[in-house]
mmCIF file of the N, C-alpha and C atoms, coordinates in Angstrom:
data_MODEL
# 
_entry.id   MODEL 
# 
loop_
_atom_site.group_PDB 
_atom_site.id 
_atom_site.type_symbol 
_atom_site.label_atom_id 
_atom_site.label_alt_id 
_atom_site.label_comp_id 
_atom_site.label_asym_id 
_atom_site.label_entity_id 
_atom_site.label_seq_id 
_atom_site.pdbx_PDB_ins_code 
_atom_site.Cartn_x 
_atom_site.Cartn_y 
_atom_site.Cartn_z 
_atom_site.occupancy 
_atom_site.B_iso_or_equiv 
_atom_site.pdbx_formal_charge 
_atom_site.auth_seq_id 
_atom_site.auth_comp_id 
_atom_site.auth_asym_id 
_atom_site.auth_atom_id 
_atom_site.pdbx_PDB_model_num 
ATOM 1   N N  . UNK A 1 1  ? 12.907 157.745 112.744 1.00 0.00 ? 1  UNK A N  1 
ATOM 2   C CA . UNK A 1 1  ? 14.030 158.522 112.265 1.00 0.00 ? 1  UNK A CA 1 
ATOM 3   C C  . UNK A 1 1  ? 14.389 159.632 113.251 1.00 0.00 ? 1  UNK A C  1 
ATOM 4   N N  . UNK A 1 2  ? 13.127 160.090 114.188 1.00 0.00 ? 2  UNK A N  1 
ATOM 5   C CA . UNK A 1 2  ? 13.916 160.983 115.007 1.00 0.00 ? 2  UNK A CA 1 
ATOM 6   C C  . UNK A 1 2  ? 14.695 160.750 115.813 1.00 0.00 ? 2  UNK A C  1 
ATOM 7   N N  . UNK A 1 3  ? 13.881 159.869 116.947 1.00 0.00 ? 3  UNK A N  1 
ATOM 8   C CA . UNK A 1 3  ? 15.328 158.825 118.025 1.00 0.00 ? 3  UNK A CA 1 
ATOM 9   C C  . UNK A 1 3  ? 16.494 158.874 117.174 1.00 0.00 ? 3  UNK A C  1 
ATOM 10  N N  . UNK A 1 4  ? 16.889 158.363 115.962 1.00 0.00 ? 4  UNK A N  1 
ATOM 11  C CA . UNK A 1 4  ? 18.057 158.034 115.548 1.00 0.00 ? 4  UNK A CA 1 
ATOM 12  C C  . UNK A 1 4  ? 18.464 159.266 115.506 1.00 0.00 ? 4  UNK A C  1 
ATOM 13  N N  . UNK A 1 5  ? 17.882 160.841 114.776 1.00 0.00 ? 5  UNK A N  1 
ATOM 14  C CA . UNK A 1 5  ? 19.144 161.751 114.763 1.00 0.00 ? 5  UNK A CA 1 
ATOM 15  C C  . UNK A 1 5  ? 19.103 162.643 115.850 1.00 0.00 ? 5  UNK A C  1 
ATOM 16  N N  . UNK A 1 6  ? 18.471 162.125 116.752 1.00 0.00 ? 6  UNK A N  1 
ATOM 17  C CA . UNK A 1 6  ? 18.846 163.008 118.295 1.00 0.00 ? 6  UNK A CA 1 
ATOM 18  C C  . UNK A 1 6  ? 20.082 161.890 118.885 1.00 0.00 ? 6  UNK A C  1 
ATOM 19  N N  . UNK A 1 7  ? 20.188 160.532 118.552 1.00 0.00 ? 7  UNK A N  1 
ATOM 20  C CA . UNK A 1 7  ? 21.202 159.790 119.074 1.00 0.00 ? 7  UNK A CA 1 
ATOM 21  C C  . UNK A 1 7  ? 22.378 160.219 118.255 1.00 0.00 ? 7  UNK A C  1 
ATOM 22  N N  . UNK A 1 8  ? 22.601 160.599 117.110 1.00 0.00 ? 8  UNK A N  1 
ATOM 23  C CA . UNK A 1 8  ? 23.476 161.280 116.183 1.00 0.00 ? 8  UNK A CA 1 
ATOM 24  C C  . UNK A 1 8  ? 23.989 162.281 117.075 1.00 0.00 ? 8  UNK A C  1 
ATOM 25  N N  . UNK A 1 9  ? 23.023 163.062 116.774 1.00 0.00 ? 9  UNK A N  1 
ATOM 26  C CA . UNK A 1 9  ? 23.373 164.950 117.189 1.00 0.00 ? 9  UNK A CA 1 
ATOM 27  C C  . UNK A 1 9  ? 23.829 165.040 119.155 1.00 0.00 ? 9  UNK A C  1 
ATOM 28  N N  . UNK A 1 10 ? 23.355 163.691 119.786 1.00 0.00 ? 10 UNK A N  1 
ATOM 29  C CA . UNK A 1 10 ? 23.664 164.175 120.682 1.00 0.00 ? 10 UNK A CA 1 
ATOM 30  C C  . UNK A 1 10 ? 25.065 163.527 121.279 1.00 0.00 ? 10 UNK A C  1 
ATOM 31  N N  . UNK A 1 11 ? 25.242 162.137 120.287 1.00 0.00 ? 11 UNK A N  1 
ATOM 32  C CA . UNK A 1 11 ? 27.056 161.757 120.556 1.00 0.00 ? 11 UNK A CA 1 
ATOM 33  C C  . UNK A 1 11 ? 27.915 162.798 119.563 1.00 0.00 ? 11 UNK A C  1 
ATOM 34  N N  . UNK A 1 12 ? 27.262 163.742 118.393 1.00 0.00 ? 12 UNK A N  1 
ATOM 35  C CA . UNK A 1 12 ? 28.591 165.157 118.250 1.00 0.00 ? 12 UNK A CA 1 
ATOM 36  C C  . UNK A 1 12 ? 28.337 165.826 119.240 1.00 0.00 ? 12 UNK A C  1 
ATOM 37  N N  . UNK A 1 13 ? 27.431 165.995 120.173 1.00 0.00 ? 13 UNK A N  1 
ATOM 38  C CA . UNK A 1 13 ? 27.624 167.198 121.242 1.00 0.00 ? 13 UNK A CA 1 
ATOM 39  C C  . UNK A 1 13 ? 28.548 166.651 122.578 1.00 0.00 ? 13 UNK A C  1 
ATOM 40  N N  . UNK A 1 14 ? 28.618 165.657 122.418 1.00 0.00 ? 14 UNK A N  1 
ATOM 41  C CA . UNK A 1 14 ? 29.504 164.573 123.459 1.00 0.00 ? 14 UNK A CA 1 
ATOM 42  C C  . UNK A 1 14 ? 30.704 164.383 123.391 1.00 0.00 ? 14 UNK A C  1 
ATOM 43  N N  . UNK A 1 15 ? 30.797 164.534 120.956 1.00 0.00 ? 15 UNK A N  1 
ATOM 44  C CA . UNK A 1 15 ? 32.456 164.368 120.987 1.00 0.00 ? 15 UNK A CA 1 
ATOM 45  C C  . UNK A 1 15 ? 32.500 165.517 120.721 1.00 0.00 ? 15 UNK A C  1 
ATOM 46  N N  . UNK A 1 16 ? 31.879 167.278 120.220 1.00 0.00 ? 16 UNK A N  1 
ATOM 47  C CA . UNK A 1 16 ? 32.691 168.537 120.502 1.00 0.00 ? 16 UNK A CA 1 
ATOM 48  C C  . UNK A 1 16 ? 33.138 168.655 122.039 1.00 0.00 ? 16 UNK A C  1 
ATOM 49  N N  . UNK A 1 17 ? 32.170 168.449 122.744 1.00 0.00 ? 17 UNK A N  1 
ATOM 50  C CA . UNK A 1 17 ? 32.583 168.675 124.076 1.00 0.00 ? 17 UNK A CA 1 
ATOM 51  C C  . UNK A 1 17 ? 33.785 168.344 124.792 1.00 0.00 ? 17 UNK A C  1 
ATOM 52  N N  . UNK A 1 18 ? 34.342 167.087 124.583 1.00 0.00 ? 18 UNK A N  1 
ATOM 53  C CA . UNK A 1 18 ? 35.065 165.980 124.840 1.00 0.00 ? 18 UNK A CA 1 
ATOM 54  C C  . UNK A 1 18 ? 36.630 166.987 124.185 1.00 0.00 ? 18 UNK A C  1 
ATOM 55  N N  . UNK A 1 19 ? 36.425 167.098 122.726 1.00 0.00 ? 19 UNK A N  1 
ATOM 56  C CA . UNK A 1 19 ? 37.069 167.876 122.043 1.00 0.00 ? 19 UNK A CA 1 
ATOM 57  C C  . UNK A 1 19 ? 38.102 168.970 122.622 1.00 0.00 ? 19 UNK A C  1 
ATOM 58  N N  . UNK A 1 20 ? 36.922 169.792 122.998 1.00 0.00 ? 20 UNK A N  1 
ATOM 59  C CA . UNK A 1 20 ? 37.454 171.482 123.675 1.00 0.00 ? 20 UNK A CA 1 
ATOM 60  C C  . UNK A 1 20 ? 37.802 171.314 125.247 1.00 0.00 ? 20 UNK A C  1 
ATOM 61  N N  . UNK A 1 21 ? 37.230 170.147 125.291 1.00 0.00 ? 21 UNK A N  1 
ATOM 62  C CA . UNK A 1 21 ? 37.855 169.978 127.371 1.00 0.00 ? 21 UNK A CA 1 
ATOM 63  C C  . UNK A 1 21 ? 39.299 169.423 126.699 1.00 0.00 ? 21 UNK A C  1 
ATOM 64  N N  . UNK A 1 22 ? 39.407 168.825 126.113 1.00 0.00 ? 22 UNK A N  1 
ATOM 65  C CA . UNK A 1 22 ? 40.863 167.715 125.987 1.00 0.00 ? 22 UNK A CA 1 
ATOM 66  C C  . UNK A 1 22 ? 40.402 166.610 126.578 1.00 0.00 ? 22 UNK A C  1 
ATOM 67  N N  . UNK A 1 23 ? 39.307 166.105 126.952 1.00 0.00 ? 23 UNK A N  1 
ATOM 68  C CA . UNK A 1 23 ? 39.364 164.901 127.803 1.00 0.00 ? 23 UNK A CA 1 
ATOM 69  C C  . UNK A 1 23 ? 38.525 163.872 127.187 1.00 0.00 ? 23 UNK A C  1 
ATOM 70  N N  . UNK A 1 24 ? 39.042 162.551 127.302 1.00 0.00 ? 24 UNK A N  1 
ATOM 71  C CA . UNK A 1 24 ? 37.864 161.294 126.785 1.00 0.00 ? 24 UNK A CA 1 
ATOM 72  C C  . UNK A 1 24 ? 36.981 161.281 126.937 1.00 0.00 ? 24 UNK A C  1 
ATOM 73  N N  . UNK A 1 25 ? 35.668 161.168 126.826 1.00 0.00 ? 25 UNK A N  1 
ATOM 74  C CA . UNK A 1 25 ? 34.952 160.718 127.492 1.00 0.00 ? 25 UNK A CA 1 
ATOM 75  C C  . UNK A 1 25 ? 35.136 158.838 127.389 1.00 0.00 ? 25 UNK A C  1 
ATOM 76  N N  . UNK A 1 26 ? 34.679 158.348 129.081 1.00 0.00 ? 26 UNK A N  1 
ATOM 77  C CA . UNK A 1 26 ? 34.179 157.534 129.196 1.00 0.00 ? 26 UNK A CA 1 
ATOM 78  C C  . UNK A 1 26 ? 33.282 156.596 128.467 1.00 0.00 ? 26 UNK A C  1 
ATOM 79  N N  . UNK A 1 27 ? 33.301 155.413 127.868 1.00 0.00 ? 27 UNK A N  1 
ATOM 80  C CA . UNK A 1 27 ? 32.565 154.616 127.067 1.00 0.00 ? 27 UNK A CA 1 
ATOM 81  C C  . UNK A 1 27 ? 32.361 154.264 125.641 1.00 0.00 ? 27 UNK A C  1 
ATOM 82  N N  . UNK A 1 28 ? 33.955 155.503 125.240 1.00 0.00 ? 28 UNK A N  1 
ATOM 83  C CA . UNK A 1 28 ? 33.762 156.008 123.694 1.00 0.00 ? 28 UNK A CA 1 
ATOM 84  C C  . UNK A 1 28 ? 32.061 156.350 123.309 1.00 0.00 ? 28 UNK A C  1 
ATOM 85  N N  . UNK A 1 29 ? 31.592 155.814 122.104 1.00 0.00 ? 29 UNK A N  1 
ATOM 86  C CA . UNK A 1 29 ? 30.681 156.465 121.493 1.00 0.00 ? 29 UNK A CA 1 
ATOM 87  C C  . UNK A 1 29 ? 29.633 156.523 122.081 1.00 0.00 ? 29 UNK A C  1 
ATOM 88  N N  . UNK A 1 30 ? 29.189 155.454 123.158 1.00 0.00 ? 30 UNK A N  1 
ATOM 89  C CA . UNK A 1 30 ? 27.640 155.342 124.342 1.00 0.00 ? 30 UNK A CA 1 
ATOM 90  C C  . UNK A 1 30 ? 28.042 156.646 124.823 1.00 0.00 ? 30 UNK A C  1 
ATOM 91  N N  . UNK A 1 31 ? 29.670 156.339 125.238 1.00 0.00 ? 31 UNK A N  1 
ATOM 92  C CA . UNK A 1 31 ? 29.337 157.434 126.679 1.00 0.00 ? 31 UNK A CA 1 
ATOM 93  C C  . UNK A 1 31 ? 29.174 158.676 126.029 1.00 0.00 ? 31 UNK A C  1 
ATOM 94  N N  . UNK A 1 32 ? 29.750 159.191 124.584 1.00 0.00 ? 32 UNK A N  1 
ATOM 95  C CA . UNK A 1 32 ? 29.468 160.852 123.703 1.00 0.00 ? 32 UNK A CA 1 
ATOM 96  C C  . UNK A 1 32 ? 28.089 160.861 124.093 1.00 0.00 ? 32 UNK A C  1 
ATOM 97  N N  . UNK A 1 33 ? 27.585 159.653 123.727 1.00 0.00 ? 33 UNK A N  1 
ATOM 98  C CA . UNK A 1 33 ? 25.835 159.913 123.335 1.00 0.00 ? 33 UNK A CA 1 
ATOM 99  C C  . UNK A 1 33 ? 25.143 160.363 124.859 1.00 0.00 ? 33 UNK A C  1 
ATOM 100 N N  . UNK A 1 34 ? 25.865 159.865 125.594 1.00 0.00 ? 34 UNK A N  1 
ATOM 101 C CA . UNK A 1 34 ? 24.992 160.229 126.671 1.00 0.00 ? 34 UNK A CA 1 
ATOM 102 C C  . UNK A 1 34 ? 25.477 161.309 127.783 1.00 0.00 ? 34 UNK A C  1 
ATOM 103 N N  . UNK A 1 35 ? 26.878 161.493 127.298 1.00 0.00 ? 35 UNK A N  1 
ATOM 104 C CA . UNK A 1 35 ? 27.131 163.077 127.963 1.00 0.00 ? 35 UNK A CA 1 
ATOM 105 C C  . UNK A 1 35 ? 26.645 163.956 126.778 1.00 0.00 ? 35 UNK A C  1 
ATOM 106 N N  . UNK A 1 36 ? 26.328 164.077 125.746 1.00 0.00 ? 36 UNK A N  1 
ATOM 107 C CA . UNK A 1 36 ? 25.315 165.094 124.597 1.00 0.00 ? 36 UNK A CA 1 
ATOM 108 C C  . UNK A 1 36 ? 23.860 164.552 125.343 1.00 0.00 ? 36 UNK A C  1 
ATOM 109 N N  . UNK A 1 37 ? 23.266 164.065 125.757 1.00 0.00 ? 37 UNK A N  1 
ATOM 110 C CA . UNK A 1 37 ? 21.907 164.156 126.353 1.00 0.00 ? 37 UNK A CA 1 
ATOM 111 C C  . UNK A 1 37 ? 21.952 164.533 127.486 1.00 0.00 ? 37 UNK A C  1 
ATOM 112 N N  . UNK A 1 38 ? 22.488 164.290 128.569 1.00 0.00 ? 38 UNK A N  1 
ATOM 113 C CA . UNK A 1 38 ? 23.055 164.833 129.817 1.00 0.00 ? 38 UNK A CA 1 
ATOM 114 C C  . UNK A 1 38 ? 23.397 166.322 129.953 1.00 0.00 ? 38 UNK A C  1 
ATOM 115 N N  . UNK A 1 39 ? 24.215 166.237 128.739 1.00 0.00 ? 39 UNK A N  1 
ATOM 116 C CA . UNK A 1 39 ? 25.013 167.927 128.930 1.00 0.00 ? 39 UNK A CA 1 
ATOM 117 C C  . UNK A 1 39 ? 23.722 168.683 128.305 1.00 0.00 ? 39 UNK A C  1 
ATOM 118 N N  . UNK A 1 40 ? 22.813 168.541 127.666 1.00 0.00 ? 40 UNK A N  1 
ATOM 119 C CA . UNK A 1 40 ? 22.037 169.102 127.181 1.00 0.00 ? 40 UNK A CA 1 
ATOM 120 C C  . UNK A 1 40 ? 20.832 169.404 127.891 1.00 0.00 ? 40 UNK A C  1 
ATOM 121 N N  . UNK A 1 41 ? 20.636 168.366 128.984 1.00 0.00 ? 41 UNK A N  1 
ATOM 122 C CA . UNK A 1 41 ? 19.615 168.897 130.272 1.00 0.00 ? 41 UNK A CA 1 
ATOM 123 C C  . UNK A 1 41 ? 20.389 169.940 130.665 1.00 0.00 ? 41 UNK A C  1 
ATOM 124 N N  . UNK A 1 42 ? 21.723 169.644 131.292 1.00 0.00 ? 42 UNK A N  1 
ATOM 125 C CA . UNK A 1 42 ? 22.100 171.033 132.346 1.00 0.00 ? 42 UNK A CA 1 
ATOM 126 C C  . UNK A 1 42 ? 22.023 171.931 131.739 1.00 0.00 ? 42 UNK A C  1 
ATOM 127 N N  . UNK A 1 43 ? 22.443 171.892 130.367 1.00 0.00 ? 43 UNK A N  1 
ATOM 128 C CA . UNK A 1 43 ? 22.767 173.221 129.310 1.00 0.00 ? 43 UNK A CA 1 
ATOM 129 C C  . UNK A 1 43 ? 21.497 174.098 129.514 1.00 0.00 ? 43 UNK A C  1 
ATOM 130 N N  . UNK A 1 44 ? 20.383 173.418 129.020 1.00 0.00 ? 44 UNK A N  1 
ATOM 131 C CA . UNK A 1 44 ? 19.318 173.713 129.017 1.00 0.00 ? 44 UNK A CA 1 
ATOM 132 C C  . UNK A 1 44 ? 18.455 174.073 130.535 1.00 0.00 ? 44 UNK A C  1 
ATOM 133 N N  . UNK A 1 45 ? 18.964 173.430 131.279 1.00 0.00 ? 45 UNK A N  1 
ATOM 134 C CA . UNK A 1 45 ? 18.320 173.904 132.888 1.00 0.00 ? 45 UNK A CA 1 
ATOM 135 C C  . UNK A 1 45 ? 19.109 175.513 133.176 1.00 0.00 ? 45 UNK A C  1 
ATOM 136 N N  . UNK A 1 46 ? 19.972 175.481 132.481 1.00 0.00 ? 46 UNK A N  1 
ATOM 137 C CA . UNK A 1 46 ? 21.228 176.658 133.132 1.00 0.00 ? 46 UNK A CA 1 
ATOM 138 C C  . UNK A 1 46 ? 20.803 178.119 132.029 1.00 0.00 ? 46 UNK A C  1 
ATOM 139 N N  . UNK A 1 47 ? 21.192 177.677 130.906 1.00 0.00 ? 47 UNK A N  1 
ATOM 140 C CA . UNK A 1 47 ? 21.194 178.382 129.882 1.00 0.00 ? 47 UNK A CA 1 
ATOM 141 C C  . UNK A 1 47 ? 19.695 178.896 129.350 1.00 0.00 ? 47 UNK A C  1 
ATOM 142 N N  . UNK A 1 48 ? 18.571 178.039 129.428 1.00 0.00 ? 48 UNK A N  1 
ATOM 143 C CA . UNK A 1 48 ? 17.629 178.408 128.143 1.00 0.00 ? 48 UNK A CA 1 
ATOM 144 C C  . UNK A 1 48 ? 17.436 178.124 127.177 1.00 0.00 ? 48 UNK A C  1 
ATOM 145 N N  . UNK A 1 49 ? 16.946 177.805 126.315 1.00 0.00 ? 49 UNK A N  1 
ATOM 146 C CA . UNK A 1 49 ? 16.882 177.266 124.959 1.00 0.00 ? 49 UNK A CA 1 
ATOM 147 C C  . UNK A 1 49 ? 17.360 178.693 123.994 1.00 0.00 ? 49 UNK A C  1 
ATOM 148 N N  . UNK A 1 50 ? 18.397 179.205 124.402 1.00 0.00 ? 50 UNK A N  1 
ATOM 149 C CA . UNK A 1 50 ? 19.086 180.080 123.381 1.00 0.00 ? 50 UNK A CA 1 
ATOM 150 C C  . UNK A 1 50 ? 20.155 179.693 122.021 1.00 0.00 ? 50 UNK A C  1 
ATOM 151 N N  . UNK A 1 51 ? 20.416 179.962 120.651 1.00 0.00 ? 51 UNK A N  1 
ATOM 152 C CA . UNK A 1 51 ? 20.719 179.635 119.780 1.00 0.00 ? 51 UNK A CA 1 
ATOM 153 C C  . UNK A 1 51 ? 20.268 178.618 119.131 1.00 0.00 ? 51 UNK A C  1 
ATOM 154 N N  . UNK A 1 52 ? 20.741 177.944 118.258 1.00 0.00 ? 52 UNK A N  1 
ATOM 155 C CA . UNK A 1 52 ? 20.447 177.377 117.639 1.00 0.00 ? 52 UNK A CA 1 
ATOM 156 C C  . UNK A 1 52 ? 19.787 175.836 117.509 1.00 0.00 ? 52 UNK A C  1 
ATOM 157 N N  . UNK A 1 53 ? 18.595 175.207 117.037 1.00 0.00 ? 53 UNK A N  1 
ATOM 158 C CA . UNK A 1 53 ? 17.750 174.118 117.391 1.00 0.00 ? 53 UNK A CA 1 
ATOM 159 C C  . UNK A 1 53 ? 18.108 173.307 116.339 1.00 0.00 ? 53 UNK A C  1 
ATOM 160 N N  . UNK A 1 54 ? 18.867 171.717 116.644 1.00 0.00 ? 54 UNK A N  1 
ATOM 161 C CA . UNK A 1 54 ? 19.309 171.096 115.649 1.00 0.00 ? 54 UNK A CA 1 
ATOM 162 C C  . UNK A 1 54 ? 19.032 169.463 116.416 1.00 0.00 ? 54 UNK A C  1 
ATOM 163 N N  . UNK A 1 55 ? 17.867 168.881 115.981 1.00 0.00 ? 55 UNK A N  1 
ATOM 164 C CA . UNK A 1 55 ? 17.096 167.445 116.687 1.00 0.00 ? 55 UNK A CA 1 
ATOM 165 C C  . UNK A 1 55 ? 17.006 167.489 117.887 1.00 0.00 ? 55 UNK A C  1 
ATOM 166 N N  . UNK A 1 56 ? 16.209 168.594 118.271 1.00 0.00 ? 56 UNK A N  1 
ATOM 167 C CA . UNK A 1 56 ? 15.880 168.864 119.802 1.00 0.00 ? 56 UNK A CA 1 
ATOM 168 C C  . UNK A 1 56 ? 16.627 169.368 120.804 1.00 0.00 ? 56 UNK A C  1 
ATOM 169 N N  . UNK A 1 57 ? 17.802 169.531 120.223 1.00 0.00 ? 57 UNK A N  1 
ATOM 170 C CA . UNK A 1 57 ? 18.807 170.307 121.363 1.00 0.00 ? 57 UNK A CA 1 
ATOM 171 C C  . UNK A 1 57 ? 19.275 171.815 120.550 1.00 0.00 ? 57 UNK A C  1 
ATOM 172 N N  . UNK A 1 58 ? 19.257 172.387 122.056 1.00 0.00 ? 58 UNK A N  1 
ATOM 173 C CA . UNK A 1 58 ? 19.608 173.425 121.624 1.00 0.00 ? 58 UNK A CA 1 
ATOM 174 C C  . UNK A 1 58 ? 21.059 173.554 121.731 1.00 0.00 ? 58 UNK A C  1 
ATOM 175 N N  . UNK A 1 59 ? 21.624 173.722 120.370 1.00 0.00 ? 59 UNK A N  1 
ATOM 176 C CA . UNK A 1 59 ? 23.568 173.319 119.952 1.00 0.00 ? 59 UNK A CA 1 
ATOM 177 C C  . UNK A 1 59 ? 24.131 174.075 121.690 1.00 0.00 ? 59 UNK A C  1 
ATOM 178 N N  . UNK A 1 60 ? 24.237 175.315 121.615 1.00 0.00 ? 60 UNK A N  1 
ATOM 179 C CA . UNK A 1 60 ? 25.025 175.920 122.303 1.00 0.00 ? 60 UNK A CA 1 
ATOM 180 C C  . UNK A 1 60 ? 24.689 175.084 123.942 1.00 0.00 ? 60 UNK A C  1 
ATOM 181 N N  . UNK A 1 61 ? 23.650 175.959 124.571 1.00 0.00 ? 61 UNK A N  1 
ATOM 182 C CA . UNK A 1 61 ? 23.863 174.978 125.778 1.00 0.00 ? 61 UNK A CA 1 
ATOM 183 C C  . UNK A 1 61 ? 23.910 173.514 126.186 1.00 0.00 ? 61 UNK A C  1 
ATOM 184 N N  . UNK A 1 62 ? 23.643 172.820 125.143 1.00 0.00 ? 62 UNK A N  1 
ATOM 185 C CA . UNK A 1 62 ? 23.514 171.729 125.188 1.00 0.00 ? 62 UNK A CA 1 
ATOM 186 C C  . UNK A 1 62 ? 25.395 171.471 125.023 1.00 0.00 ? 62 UNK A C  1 
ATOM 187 N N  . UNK A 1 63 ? 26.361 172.434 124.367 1.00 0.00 ? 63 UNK A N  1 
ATOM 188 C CA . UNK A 1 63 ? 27.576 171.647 124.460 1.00 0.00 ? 63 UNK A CA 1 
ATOM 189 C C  . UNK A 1 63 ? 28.190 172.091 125.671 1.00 0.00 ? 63 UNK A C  1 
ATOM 190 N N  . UNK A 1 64 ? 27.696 173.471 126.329 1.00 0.00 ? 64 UNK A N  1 
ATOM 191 C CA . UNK A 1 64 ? 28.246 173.928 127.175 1.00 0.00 ? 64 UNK A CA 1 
ATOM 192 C C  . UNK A 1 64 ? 27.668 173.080 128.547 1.00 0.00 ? 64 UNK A C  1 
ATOM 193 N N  . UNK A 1 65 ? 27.209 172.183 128.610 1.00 0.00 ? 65 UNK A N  1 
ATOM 194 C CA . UNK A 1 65 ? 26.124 171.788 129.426 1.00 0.00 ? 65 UNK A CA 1 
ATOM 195 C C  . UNK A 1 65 ? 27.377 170.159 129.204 1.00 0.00 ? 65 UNK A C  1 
ATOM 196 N N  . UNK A 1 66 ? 27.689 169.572 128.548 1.00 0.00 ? 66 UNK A N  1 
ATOM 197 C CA . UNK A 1 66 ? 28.520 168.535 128.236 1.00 0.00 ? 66 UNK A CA 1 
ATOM 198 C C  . UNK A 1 66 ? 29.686 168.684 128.674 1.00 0.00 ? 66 UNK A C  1 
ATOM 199 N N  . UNK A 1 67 ? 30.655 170.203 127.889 1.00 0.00 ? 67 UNK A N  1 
ATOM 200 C CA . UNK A 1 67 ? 31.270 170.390 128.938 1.00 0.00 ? 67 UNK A CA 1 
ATOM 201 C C  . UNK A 1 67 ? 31.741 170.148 130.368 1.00 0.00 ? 67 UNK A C  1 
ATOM 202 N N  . UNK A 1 68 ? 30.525 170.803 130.883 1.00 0.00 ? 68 UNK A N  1 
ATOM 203 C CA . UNK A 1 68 ? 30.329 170.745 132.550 1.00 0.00 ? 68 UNK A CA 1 
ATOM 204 C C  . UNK A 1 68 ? 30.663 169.583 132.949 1.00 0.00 ? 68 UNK A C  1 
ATOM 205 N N  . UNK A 1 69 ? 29.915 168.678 132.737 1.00 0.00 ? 69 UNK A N  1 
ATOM 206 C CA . UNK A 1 69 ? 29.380 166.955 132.856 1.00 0.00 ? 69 UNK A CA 1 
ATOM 207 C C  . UNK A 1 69 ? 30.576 166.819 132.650 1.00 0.00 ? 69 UNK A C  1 
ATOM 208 N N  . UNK A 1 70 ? 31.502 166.529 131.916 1.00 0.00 ? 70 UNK A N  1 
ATOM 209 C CA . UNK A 1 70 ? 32.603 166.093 131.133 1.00 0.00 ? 70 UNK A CA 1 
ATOM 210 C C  . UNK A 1 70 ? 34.041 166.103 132.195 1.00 0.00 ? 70 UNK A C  1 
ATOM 211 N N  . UNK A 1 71 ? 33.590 168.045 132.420 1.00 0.00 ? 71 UNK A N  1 
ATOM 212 C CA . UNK A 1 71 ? 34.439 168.364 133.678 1.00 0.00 ? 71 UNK A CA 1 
ATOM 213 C C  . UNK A 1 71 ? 33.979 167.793 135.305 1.00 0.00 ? 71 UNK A C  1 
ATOM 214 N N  . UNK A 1 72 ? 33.436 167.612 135.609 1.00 0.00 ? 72 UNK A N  1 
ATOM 215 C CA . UNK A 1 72 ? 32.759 167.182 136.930 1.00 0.00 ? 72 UNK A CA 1 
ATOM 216 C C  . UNK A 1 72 ? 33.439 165.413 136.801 1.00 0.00 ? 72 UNK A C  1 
ATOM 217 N N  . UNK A 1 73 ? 32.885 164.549 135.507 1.00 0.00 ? 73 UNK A N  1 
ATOM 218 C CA . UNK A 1 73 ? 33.291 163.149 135.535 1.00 0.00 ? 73 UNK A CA 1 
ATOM 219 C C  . UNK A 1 73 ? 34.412 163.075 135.996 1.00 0.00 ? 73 UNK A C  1 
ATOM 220 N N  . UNK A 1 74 ? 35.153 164.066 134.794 1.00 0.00 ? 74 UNK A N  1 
ATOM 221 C CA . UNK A 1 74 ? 36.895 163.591 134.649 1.00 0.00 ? 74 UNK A CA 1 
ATOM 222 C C  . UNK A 1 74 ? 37.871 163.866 136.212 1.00 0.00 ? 74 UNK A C  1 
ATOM 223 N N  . UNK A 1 75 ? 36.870 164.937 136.831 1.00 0.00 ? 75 UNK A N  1 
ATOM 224 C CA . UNK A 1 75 ? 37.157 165.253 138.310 1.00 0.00 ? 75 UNK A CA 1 
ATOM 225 C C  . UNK A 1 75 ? 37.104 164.224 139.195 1.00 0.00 ? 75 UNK A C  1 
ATOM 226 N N  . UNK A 1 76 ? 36.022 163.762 139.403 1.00 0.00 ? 76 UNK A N  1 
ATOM 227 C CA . UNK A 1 76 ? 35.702 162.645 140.030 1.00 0.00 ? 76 UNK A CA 1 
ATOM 228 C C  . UNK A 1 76 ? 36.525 161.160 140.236 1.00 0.00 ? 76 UNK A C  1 
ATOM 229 N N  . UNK A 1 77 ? 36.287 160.738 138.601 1.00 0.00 ? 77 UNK A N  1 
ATOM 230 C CA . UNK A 1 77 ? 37.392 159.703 138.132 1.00 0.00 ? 77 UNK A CA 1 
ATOM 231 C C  . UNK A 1 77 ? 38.793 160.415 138.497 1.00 0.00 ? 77 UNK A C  1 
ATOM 232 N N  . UNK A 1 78 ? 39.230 161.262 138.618 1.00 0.00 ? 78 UNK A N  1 
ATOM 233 C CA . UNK A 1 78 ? 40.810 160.921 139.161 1.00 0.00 ? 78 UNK A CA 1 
ATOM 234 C C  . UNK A 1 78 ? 41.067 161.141 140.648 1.00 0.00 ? 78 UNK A C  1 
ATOM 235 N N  . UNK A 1 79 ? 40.061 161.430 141.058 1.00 0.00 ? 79 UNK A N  1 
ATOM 236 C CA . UNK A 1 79 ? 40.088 161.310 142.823 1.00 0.00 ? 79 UNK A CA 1 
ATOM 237 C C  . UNK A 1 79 ? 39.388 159.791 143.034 1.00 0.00 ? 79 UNK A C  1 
ATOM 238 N N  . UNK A 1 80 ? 39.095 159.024 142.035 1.00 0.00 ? 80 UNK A N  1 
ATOM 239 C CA . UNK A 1 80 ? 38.733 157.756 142.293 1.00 0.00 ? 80 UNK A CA 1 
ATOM 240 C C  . UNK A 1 80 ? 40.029 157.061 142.672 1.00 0.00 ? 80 UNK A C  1 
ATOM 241 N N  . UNK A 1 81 ? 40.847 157.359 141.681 1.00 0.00 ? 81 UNK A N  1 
ATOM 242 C CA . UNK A 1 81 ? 41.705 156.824 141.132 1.00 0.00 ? 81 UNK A CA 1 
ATOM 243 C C  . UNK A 1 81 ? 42.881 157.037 142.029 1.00 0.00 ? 81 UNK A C  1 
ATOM 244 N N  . UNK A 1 82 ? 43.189 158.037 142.576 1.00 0.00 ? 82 UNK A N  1 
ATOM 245 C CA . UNK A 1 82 ? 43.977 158.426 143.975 1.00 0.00 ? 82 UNK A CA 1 
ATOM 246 C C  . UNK A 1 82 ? 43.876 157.553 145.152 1.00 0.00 ? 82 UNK A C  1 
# 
């Protein structure tokens, strides 16, 4: 049961993120899940385990950390795409 609600909690940290950038993510619901695990290393390498602990991530850097990821992809992909 835990795997499953860290795979939960970490595709909403994939689709708030996704959310507040304005941008898709990539893969629909895989790719939420895995920019919320992704964004949640950097969050957490950058930030600290500050606020709030909800199935192993810590909410805040972990979305601000998705964010990032989110912004860096969507960067990338359109200079692909050029």
């Amino acid at each position: 049961m835990g795997f499953l609600w860290a795979l939960i909690v970490g595709g909403l940290i994939g689709w708030v993120a996704s959310l507040i950038i304005g941008k898709d993510v990539p893969g629909g619901i895989i790719g939420n899940i895995i920019a919320g695990f992704i964004g949640s290393m950097i969050g957490q390498a950058i930030f600290g385990d500050m606020g709030p602990d909800l199935g192993g991530f810590a909410i805040i850097p972990a979305i601000i950390g998705a964010i990032i990821l989110i912004f860096i992809v969507s960067l990338i992909l359109r200079a692909i795409r050029k």
